[in-house]
KOLKE-954447 format. One line per field, with one value per residue: y negated, z, x of N, C-alpha, C, O, CB in turn; residue number from 0; residue in one letter. Coordinates in nm, 2 decimals. Each point is the difference from the previous one (the first is absolute). Glycine has a CB too. Example, Ala and Ser with C-alpha at 12.3 -4.5 7.8 and 13.67 -1.06 7.14 Angstrom:
<rs>
nY	[0.57 | -0.23] $
nZ	[0.78 | -0.19] $
nX	[1.32 | 0.15] $
caY	[-0.12 | -0.11] $
caZ	[0.00 | 0.00] $
caX	[-0.09 | 0.09] $
cY	[-0.12 | -0.11] $
cZ	[0.00 | 0.08] $
cX	[0.09 | -0.08] $
oY	[0.00 | -0.11] $
oZ	[0.07 | 0.01] $
oX	[0.10 | 0.05] $
cbY	[0.12 | 0.17] $
cbZ	[0.05 | -0.23] $
cbX	[-0.29 | 0.07] $
seq	[0 | 1] $
type	[A | S] $
</rs>
This chain:
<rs>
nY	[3.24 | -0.28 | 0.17 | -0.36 | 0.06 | -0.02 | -0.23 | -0.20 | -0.19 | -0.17 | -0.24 | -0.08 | -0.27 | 0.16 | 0.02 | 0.24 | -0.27 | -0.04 | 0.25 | -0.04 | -0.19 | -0.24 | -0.26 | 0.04 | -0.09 | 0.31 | -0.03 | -0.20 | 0.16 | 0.33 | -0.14 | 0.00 | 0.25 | 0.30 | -0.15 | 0.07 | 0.37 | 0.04 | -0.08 | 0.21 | 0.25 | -0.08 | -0.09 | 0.16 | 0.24 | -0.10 | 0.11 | 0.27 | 0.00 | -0.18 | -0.23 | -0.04 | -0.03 | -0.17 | -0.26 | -0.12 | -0.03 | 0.37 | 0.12 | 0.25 | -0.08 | -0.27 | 0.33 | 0.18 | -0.28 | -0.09 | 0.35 | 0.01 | -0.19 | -0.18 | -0.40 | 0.08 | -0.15 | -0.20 | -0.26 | -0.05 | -0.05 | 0.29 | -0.06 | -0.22 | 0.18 | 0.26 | -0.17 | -0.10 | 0.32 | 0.07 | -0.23 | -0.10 | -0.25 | 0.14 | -0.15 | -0.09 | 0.22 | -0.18 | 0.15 | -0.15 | 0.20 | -0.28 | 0.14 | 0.30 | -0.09 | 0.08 | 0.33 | 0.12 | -0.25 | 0.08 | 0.23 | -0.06 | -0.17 | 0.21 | 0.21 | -0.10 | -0.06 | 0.37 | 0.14 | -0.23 | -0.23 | -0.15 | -0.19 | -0.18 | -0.35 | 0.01 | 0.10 | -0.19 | -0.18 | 0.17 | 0.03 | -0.28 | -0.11 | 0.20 | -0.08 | -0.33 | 0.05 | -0.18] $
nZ	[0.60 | 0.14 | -0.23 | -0.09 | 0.24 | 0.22 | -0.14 | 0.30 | -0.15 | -0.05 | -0.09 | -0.24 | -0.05 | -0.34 | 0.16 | 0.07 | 0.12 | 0.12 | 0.07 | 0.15 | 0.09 | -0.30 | 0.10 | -0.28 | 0.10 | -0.08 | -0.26 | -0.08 | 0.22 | -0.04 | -0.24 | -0.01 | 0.00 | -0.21 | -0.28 | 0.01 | 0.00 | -0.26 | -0.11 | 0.22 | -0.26 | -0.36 | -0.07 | 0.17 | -0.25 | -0.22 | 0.17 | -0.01 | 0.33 | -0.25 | -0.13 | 0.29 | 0.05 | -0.24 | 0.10 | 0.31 | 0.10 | 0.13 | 0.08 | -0.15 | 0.15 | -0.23 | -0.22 | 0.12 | 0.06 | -0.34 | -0.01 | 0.32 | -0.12 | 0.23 | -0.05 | 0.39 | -0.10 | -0.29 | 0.10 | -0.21 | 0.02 | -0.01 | -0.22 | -0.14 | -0.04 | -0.18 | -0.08 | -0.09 | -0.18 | -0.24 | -0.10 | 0.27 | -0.23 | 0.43 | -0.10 | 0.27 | -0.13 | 0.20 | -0.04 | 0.21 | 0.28 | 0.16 | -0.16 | 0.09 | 0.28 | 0.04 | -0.20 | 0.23 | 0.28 | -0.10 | 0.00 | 0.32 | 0.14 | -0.20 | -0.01 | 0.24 | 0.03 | -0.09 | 0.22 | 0.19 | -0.09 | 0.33 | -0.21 | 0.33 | -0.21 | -0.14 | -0.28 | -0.03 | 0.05 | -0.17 | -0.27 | -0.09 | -0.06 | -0.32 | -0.15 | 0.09 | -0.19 | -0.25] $
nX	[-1.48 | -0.08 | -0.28 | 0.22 | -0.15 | 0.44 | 0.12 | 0.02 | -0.17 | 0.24 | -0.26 | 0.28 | 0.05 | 0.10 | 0.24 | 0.15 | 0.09 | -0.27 | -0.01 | 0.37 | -0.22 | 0.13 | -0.03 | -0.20 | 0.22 | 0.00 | -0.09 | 0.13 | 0.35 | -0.07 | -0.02 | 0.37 | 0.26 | -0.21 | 0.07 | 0.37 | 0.06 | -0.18 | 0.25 | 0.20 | -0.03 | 0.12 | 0.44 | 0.04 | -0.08 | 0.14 | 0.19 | 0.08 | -0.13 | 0.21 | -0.15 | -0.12 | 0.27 | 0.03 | -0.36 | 0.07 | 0.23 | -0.15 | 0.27 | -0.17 | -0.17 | -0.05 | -0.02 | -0.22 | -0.25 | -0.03 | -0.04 | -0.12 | -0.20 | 0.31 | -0.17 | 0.03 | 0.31 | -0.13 | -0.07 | -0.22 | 0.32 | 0.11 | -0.29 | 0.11 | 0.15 | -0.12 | -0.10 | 0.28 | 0.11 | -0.27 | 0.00 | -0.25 | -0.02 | -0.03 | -0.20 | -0.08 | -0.26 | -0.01 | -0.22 | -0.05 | 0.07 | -0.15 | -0.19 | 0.20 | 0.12 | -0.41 | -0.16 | 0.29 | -0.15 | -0.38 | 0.07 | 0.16 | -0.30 | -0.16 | 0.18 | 0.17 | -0.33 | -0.06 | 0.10 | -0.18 | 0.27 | -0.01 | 0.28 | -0.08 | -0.13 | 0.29 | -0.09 | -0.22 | 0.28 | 0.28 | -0.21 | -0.01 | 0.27 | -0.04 | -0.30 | 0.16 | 0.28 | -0.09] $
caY	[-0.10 | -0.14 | -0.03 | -0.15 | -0.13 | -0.03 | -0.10 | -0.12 | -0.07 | -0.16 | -0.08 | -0.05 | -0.13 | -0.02 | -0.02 | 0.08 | -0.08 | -0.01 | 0.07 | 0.04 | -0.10 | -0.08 | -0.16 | -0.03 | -0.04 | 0.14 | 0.08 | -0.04 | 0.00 | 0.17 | 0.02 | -0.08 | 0.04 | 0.11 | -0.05 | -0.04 | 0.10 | 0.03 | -0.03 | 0.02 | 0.15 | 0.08 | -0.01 | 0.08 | 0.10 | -0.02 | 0.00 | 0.10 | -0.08 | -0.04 | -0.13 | -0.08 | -0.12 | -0.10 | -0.07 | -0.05 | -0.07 | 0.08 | 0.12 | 0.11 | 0.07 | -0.12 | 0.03 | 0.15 | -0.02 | -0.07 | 0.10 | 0.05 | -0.09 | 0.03 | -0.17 | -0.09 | -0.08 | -0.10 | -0.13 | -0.05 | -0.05 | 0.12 | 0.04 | -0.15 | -0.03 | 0.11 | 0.00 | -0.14 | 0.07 | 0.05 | -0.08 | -0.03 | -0.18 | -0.02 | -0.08 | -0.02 | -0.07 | -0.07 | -0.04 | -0.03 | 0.11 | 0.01 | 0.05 | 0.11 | 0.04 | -0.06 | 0.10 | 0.18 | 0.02 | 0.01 | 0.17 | 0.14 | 0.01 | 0.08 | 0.17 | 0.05 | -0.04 | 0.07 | 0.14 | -0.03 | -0.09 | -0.15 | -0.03 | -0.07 | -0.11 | -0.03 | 0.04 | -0.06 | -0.13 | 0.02 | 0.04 | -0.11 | -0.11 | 0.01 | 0.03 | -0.17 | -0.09 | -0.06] $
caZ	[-0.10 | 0.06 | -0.16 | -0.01 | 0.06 | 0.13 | -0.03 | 0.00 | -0.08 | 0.04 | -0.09 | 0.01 | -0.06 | -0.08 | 0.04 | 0.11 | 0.07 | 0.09 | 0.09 | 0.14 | 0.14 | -0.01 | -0.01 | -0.12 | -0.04 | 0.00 | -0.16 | -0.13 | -0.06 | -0.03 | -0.16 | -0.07 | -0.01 | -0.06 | -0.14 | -0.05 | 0.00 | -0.12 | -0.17 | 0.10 | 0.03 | -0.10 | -0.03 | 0.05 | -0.05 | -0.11 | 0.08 | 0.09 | 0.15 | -0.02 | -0.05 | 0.12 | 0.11 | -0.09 | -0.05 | 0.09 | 0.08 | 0.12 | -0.01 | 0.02 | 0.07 | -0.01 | -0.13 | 0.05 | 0.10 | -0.12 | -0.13 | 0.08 | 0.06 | 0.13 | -0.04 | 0.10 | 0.07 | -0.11 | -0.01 | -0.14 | -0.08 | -0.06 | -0.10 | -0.12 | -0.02 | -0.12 | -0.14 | -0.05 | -0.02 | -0.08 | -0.16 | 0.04 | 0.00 | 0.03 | 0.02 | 0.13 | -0.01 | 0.13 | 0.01 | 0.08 | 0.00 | 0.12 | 0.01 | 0.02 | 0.13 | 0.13 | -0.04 | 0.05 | 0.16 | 0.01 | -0.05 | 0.09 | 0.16 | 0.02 | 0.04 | 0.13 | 0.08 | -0.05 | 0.10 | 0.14 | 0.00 | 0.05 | 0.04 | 0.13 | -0.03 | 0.02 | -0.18 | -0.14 | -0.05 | -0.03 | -0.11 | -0.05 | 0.02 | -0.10 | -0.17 | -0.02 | -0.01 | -0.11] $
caX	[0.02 | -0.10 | -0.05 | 0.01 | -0.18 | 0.07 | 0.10 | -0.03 | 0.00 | 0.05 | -0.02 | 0.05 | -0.02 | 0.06 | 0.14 | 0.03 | 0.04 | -0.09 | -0.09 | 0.10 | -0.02 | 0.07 | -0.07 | 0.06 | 0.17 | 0.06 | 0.00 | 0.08 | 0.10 | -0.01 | -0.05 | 0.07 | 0.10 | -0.03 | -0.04 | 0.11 | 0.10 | -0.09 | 0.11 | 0.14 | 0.01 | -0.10 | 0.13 | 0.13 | 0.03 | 0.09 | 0.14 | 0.12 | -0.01 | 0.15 | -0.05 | -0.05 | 0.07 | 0.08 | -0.11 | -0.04 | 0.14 | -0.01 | 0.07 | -0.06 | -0.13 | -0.18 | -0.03 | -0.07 | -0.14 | -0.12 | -0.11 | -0.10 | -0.12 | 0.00 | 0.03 | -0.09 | 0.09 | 0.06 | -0.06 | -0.04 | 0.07 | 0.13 | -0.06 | 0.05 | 0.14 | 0.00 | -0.09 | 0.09 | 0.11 | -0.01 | -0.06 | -0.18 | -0.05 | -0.15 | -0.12 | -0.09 | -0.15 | -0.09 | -0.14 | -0.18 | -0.10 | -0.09 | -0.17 | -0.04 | 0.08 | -0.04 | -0.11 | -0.01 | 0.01 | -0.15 | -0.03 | 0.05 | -0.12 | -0.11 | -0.02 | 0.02 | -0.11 | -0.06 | 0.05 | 0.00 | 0.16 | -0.07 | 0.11 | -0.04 | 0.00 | 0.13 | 0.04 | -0.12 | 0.04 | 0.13 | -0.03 | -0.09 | 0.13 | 0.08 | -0.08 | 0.00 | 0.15 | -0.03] $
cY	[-0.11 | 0.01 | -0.22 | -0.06 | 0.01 | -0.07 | -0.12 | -0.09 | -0.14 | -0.14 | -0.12 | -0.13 | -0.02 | -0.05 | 0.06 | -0.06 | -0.06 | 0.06 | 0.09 | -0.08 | -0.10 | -0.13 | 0.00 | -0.07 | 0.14 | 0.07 | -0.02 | -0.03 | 0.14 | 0.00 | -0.05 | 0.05 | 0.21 | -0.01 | -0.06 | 0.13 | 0.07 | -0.04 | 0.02 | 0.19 | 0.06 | -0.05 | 0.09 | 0.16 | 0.05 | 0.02 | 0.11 | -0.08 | -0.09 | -0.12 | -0.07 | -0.05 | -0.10 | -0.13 | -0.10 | -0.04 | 0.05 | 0.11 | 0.13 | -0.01 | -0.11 | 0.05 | 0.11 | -0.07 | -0.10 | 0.12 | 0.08 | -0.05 | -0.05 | -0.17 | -0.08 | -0.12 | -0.12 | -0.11 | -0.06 | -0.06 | 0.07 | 0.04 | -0.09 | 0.02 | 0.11 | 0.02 | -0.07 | 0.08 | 0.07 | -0.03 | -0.01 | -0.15 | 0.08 | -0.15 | 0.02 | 0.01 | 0.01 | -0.02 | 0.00 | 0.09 | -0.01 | 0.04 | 0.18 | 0.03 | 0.00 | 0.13 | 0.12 | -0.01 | -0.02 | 0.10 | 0.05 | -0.05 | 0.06 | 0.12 | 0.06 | -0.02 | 0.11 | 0.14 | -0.05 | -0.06 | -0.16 | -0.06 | -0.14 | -0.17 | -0.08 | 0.04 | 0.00 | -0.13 | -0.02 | 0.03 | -0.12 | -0.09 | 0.09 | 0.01 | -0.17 | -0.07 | -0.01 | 0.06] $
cZ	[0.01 | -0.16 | 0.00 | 0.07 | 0.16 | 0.01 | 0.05 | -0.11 | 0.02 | -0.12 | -0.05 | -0.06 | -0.14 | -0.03 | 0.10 | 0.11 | 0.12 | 0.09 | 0.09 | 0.12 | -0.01 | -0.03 | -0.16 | -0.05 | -0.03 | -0.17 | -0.12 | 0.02 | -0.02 | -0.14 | -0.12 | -0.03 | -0.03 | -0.16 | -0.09 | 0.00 | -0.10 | -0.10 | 0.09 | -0.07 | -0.16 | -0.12 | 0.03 | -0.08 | -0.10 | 0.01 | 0.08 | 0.13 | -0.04 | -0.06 | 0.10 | 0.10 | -0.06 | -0.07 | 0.14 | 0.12 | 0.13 | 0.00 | 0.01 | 0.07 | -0.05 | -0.16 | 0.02 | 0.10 | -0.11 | -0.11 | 0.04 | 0.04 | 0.16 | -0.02 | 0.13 | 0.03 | -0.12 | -0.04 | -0.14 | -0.05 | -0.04 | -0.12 | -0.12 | -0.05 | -0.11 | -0.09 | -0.12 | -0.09 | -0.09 | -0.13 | 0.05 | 0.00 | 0.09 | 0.01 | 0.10 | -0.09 | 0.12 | -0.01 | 0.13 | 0.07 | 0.12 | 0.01 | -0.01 | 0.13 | 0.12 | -0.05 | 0.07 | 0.17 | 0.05 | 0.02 | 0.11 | 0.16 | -0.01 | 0.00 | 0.08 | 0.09 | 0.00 | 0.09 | 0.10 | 0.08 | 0.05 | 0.00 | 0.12 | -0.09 | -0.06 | -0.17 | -0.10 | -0.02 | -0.06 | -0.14 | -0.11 | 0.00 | -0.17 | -0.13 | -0.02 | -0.06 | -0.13 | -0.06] $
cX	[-0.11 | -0.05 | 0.00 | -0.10 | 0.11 | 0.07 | -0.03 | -0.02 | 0.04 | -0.03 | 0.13 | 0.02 | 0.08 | 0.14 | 0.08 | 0.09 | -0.11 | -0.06 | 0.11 | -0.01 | 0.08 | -0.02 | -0.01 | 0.13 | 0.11 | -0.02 | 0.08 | 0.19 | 0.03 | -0.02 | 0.16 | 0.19 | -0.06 | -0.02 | 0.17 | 0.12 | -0.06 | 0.12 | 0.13 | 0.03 | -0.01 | 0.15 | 0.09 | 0.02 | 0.07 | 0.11 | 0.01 | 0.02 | 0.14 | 0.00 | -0.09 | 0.08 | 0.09 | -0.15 | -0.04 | 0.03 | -0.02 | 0.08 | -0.09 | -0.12 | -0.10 | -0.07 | -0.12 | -0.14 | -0.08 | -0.06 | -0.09 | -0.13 | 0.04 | 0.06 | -0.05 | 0.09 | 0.07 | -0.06 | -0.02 | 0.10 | 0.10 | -0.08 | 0.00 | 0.10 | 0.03 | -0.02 | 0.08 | 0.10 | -0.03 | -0.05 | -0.17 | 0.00 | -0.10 | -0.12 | -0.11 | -0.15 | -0.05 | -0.09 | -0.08 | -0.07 | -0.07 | -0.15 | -0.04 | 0.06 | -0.16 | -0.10 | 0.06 | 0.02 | -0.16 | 0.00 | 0.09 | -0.09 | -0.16 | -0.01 | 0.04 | -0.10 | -0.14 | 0.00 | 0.00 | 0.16 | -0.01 | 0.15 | -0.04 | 0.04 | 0.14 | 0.01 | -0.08 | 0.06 | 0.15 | -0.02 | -0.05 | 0.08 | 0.03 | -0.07 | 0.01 | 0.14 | 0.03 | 0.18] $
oY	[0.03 | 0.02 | -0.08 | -0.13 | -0.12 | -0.04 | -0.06 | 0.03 | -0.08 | 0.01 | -0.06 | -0.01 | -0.11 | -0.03 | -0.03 | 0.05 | 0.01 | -0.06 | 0.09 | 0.03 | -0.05 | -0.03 | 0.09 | 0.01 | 0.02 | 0.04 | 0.06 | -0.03 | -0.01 | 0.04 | 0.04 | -0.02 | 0.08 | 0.11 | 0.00 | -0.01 | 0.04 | 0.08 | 0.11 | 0.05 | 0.12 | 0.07 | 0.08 | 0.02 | 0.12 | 0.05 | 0.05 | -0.12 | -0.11 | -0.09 | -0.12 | -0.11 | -0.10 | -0.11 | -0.12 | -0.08 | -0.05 | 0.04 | -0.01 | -0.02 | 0.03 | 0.01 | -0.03 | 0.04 | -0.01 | -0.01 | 0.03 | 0.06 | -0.02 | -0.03 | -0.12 | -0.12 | -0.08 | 0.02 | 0.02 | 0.03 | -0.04 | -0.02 | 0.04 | 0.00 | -0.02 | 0.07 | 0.04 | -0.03 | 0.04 | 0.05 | -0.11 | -0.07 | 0.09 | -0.12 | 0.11 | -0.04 | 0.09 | -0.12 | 0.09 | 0.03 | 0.10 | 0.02 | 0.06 | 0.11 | 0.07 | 0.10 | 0.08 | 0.09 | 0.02 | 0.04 | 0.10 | 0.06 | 0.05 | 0.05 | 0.11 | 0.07 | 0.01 | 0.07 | 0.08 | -0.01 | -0.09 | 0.08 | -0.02 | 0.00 | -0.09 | -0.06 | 0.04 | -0.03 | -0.11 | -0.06 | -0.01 | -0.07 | -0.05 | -0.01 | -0.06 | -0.11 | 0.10 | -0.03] $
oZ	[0.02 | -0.10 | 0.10 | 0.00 | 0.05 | 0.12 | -0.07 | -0.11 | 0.08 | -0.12 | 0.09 | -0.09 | 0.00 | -0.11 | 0.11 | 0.12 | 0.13 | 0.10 | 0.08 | 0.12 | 0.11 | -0.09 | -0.08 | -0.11 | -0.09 | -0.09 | -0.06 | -0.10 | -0.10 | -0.09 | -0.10 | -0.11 | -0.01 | -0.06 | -0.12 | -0.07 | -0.08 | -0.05 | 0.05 | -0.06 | -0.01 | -0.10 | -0.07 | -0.05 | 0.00 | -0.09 | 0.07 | 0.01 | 0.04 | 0.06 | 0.01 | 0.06 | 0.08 | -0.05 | 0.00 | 0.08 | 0.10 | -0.11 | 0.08 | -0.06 | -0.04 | -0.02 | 0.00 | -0.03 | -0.02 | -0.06 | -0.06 | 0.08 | 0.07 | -0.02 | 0.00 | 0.01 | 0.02 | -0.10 | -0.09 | -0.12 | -0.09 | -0.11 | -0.11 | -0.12 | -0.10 | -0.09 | -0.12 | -0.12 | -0.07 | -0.10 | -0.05 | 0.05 | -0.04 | 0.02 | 0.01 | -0.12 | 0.09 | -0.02 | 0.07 | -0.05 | 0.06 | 0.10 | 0.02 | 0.04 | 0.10 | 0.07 | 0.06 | 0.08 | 0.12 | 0.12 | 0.07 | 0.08 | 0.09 | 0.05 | 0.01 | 0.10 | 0.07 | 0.04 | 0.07 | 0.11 | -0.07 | 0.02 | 0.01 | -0.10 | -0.08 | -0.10 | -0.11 | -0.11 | -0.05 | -0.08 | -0.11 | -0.06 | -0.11 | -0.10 | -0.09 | -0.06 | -0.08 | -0.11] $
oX	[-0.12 | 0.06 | 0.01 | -0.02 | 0.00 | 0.01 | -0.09 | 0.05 | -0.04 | 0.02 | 0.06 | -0.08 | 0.04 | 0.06 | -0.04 | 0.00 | 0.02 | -0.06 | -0.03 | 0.02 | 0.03 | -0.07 | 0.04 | 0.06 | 0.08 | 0.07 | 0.08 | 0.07 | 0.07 | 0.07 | 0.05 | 0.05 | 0.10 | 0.03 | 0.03 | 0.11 | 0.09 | 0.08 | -0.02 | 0.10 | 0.01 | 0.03 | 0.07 | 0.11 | 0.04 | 0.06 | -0.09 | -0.02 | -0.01 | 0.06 | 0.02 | -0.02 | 0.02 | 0.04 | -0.03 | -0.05 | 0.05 | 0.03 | -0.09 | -0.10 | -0.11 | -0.12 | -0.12 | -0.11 | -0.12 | -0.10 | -0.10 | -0.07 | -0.10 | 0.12 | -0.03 | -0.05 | 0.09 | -0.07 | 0.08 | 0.02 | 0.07 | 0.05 | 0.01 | 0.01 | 0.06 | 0.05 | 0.00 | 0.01 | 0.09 | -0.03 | -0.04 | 0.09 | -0.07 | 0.02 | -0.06 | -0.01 | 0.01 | -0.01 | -0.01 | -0.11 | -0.03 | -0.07 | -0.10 | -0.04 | -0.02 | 0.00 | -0.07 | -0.01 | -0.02 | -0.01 | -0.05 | -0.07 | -0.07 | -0.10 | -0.03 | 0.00 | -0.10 | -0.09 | 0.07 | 0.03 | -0.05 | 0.09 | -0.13 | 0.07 | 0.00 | 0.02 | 0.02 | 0.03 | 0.03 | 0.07 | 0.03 | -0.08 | -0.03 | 0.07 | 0.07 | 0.00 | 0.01 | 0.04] $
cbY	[0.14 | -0.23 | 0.41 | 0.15 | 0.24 | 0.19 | 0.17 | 0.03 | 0.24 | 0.14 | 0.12 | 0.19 | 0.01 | 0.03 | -0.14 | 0.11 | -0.04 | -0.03 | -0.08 | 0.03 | 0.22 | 0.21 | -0.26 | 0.00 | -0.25 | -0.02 | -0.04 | -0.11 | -0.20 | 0.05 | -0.13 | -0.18 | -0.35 | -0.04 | -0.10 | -0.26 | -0.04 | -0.12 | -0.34 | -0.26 | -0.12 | -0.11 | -0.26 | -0.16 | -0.15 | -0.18 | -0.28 | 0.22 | 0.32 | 0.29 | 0.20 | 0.23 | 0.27 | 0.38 | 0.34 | 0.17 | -0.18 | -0.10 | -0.11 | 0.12 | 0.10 | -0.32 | -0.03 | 0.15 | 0.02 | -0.25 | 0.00 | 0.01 | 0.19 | 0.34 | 0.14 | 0.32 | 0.31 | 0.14 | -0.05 | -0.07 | -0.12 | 0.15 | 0.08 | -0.16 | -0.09 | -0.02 | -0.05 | -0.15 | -0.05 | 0.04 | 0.26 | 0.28 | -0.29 | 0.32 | -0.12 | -0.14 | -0.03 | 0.05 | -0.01 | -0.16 | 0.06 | -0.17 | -0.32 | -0.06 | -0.23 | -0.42 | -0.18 | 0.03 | -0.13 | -0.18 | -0.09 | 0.00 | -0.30 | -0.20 | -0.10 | -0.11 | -0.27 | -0.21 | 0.05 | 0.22 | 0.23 | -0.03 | 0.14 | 0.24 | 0.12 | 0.10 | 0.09 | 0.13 | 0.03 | 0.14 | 0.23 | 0.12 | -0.02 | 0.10 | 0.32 | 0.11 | -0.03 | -0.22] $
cbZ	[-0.17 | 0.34 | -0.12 | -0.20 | -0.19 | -0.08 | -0.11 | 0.28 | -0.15 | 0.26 | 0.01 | 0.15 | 0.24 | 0.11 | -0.19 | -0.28 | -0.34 | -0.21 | -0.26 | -0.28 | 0.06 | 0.05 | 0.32 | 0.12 | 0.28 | 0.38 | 0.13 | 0.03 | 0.17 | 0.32 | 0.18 | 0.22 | 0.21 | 0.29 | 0.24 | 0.15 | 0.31 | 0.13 | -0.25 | 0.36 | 0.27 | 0.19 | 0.06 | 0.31 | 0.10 | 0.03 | -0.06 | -0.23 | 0.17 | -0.09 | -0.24 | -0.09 | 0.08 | -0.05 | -0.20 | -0.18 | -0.22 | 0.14 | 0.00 | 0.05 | 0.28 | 0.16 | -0.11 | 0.06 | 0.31 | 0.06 | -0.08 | -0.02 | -0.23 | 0.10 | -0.28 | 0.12 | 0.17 | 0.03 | 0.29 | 0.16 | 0.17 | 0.34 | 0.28 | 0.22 | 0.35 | 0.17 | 0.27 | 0.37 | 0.26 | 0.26 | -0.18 | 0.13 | -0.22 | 0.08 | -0.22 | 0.31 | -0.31 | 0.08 | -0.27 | -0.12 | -0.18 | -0.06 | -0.17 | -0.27 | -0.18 | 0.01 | -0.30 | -0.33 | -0.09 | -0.22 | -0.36 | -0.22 | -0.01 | -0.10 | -0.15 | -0.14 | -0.12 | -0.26 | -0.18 | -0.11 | -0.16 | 0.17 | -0.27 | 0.37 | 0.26 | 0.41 | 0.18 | 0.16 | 0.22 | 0.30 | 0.26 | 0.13 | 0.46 | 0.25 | 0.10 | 0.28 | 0.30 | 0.19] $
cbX	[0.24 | 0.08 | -0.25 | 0.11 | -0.37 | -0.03 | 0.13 | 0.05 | -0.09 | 0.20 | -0.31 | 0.10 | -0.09 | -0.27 | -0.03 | -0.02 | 0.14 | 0.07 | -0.20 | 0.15 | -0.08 | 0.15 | 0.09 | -0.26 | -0.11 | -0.13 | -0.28 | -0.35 | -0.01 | -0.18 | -0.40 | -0.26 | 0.05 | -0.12 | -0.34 | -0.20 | -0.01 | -0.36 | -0.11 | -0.17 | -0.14 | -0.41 | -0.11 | -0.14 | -0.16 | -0.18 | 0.10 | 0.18 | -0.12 | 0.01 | 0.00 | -0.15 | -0.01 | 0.22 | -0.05 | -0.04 | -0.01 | -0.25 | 0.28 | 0.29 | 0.21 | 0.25 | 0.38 | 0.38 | 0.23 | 0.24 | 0.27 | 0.24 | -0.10 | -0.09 | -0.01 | -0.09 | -0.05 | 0.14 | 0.01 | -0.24 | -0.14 | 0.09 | -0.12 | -0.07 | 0.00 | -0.07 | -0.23 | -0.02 | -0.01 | 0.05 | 0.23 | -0.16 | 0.11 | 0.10 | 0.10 | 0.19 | -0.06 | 0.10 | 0.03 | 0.07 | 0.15 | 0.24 | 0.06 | -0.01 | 0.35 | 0.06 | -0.02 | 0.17 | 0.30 | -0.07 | 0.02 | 0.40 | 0.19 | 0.04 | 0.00 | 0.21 | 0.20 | 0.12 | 0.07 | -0.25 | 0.12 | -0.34 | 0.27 | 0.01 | -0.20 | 0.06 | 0.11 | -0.29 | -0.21 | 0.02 | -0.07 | -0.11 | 0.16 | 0.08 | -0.29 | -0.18 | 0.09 | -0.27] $
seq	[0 | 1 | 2 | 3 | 4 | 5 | 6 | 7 | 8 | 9 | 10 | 11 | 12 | 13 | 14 | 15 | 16 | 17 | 18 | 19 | 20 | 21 | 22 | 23 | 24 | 25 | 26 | 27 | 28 | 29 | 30 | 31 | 32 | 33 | 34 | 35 | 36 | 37 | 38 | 39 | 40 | 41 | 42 | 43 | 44 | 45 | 46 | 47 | 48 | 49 | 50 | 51 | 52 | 53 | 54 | 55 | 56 | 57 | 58 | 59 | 60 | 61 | 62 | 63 | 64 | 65 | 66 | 67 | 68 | 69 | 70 | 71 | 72 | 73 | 74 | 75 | 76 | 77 | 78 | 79 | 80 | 81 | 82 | 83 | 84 | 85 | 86 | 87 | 88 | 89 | 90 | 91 | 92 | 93 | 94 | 95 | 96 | 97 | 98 | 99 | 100 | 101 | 102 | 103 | 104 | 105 | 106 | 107 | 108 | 109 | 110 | 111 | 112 | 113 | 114 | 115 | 116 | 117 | 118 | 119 | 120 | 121 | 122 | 123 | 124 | 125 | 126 | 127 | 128 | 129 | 130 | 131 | 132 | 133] $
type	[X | X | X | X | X | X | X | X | X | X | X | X | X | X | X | X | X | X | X | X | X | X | X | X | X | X | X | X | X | X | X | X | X | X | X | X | X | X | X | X | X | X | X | X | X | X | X | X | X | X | X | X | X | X | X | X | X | X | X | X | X | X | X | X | X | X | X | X | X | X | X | X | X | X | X | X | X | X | X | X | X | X | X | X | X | X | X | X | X | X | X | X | X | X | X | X | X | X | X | X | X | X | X | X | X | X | X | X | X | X | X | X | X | X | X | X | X | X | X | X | X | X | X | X | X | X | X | X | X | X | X | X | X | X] $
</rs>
């Protein structure tokens, strides 16, 4: 039996998205269509698969893969469209996050530079383009 001091250790940035390795465009649209199946999901259960298909004008199985969480192949705007069918008003927010975007891509190079993690010229300056883009 391993005791806790043998356990790797991982650091993380307060986002898991971020620390899978996901751009930030990536993240915030993930974050964003996960937040939206969130309310989608939290209506739908009110309903019978039967009244879901009659609400949402899907037949059976899509009905069952939306209660399954199983939304990779379902696009923000179907996820809209669900929401629309269930009555959800949604709402965007849009904020500003480049200062912290750029502080966590500081911190994560300096602690890949920490463990001896090098990346080559090409992808520092790719990196640096995307914290800078306005």
């Amino acid at each position: 039996m391993k005791n806790a001091s043998n356990k790797p250790i991982r650091v993380t940035h307060g986002n898991v998205l971020d620390d899978l390795g996901f751009s930030p465009e990536q993240a915030t649209a993930l974050k964003f269509k996960a937040e939206l199946y969130q309310a989608i999901l939290r209506v739908a259960k009110k309903y019978s698969q039967k009244k879901l298909q009659i609400i949402l004008g899907e037949p059976q199985p899509r009905v069952s893969e939306l209660l399954n969480g199983k939304i990779a192949n379902k696009s923000v705007g179907k996820l809209l469209s669900y929401a629309g069918r269930l009555g959800i008003e949604t709402k965007a927010k849009f904020v500003h996050t480049r200062d912290a975007r750029f502080r966590a891509g500081v911190r994560k190079g300096v602690e890949q530079a920490d463990r001896g993690e090098f990346i080559d010229k090409e992808e520092m300056d790719a990196r640096v383009k995307r914290m800078f883009r306005p």
